[in-house]
N, C-alpha and C positions, 0 to 999 in steps of 0.2 A: 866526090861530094865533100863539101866544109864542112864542118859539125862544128859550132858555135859552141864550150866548153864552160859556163858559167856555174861561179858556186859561190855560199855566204853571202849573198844578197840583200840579207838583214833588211828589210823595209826602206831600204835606201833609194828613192823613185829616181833623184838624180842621176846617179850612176845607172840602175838599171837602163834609165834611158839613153842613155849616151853611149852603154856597151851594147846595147841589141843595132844601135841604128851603124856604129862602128862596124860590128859583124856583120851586118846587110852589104856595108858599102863594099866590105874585103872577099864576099863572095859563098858567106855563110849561107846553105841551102838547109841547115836543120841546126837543133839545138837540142843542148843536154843540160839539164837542172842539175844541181848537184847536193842540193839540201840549204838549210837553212833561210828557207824565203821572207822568216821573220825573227824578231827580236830585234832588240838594241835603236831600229830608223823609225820614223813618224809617219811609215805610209806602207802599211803592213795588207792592209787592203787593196791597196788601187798594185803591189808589186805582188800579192797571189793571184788578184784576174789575170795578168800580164801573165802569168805563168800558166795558169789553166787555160788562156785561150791556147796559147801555143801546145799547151800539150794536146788541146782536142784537134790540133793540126798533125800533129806526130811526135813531137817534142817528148825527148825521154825525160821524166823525174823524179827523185830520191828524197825519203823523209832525212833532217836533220835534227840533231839535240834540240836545237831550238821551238823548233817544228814541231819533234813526239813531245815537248815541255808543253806549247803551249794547248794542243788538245787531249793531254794526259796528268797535267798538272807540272810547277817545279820538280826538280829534284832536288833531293837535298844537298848535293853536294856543288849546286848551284850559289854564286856568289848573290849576297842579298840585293844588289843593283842588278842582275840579269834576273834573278825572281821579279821584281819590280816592274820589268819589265816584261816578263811574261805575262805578267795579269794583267799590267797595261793592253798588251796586248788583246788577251782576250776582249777585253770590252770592245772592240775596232774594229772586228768581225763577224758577220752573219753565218748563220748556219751553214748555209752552203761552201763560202770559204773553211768554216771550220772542218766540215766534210771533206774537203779538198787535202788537208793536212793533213787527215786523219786517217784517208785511204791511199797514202802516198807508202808504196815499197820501199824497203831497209838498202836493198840492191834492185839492179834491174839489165839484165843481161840482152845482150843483143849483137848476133854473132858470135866473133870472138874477143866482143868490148863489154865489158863490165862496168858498168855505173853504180859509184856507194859516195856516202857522206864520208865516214870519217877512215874507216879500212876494210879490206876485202876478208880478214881472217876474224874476226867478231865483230861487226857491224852493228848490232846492238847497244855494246858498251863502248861507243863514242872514243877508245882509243886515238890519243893522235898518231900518226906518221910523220916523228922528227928526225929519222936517220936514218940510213941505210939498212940496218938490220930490223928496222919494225917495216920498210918496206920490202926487206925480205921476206920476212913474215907471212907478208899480204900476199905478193906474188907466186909463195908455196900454196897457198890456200886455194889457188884458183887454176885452172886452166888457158882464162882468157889471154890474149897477146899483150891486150890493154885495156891498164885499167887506170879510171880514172877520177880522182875522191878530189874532197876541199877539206873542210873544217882548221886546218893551219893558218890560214889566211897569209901566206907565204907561197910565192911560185916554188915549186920545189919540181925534180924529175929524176927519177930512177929508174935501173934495168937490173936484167939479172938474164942470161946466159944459161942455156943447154947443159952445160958443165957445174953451173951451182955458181958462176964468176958475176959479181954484184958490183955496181959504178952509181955514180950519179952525175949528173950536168948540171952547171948553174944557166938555166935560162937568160938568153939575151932576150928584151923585146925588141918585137919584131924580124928577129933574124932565125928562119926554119932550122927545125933539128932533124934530121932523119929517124924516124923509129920504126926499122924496119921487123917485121914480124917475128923473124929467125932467134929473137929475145922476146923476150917478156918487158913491158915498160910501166910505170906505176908513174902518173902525174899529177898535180896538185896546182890548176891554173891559177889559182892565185885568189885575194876577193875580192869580190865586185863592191859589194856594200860598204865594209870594210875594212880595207887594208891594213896590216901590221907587220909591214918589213921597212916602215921611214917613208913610203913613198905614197903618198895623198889621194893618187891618178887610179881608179878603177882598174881591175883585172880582170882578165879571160882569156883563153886558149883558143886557137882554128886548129883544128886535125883532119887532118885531108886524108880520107882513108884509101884513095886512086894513088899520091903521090907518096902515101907512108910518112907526110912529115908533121910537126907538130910546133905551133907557131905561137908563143905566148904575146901580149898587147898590154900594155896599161895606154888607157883612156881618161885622160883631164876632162871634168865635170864641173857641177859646180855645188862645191861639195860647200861655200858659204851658206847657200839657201839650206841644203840639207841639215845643216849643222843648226840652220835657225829655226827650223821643225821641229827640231829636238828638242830645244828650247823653250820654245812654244808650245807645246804637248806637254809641259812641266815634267820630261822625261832627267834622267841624271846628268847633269852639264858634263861628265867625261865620256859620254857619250859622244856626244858633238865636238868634243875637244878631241878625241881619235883623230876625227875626219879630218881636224885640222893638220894634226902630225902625223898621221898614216902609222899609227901603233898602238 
């Protein structure tokens, strides 16, 4: 089976749409949320149904920062344009999405795949995964073969070997990687909402867990309208201006 690997979706309705229907068409048969369903886009509502329905289909899901912010309050060590937009947020939402937020898991394991937001060794404090040895880190903490976080909003992939021996791959899109079980692998598909590696075009992973390989995709949207929601929401114009330079 595919498993559809989506994270940092940020209320971005554009991309979400064009990566679910992308994953449909390459043979995706389930899906894994990875956190962050809101913040920063103008459609924070209509991309948590999208994600609740699929989850009452099977669809795994994971709370992000964005996420425990907006049904727990900012934190402080939140920039005053992501505050802002957390409470934007709130107003957007009805109980029941807020619900939805609000009972979403830190992790959520299944087999020998582990699903988190930001890493598998404290998931609570939203650490990122920029290098090799934080996702070392991760991959000590766990048993799983693979695991699989966002919050970088950067394709990233790492391993780590029976022995303690730690690598990483630069993701091509489109072109499968083997991650055969016999390692440990820690991926980061990239973000859907949005991106911050230069490239504008939505991201997401296929892991095909029959052929052990792992497939990363950027998906072109259209990320003008999204960026004019922004706008239109009287949201912070660098907001919208991300979407334009993918950073």
């Amino acid at each position: 089976m595919k498993l559809a690997l989506i994270t940092d979706l940020h209320a971005n309705r554009q991309a979400l749409e064009e990566v679910l229907a992308h994953a449909r068409a390459h043979g995706a048969g389930q899906f894994a949320f990875l956190g962050d369903f809101v913040g920063y886009g103008a459609d924070p509502g209509w991309v948590v149904d999208q994600v609740r329905a699929l989850v009452d289909q099977g669809a795994a899901a994971v709370m992000g920062n964005h996420d425990a912010a907006t049904v727990r309050g900012a934190q402080p060590t939140m920039r005053p344009t992501a505050r802002l937009a957390v409470e934007w947020t709130r107003t957007q939402l009805d109980a029941a999405q807020l619900a939805f937020l609000a009972a979403l898991p830190l992790a959520q394991r299944r087999g020998t795949t582990l699903f988190v937001h930001a890493n598998a060794h404290e998931p609570a404090e939203w650490e990122y995964v920029q290098s090799r040895a934080e996702a070392v880190r991760s991959l000590q903490a766990t048993d799983a073969r693979h695991v699989f976080c966002g919050h970088m909003h950067q394709p990233m992939l790492f391993h780590l070997s029976g022995t303690g021996k730690a690598g990483d791959f630069t993701p091509v899109p489109g072109v499968p990687i083997p991650v055969p079980p016999h390692r440990q692998w820690l991926a980061i598909p990239g973000a859907c909402g949005q991106p911050r590696d230069g490239n504008p075009a939505a991201a997401y992973a296929l892991f095909d867990d029959e052929g052990m390989t792992l497939c990363f995709h950027r998906v072109p949207y259209d990320h003008e309208t999204a960026a004019a929601r922004i706008l239109a929401a009287g949201l912070p114009p660098e907001f919208a201006q991300r979407l334009h330079d993918g950073r």
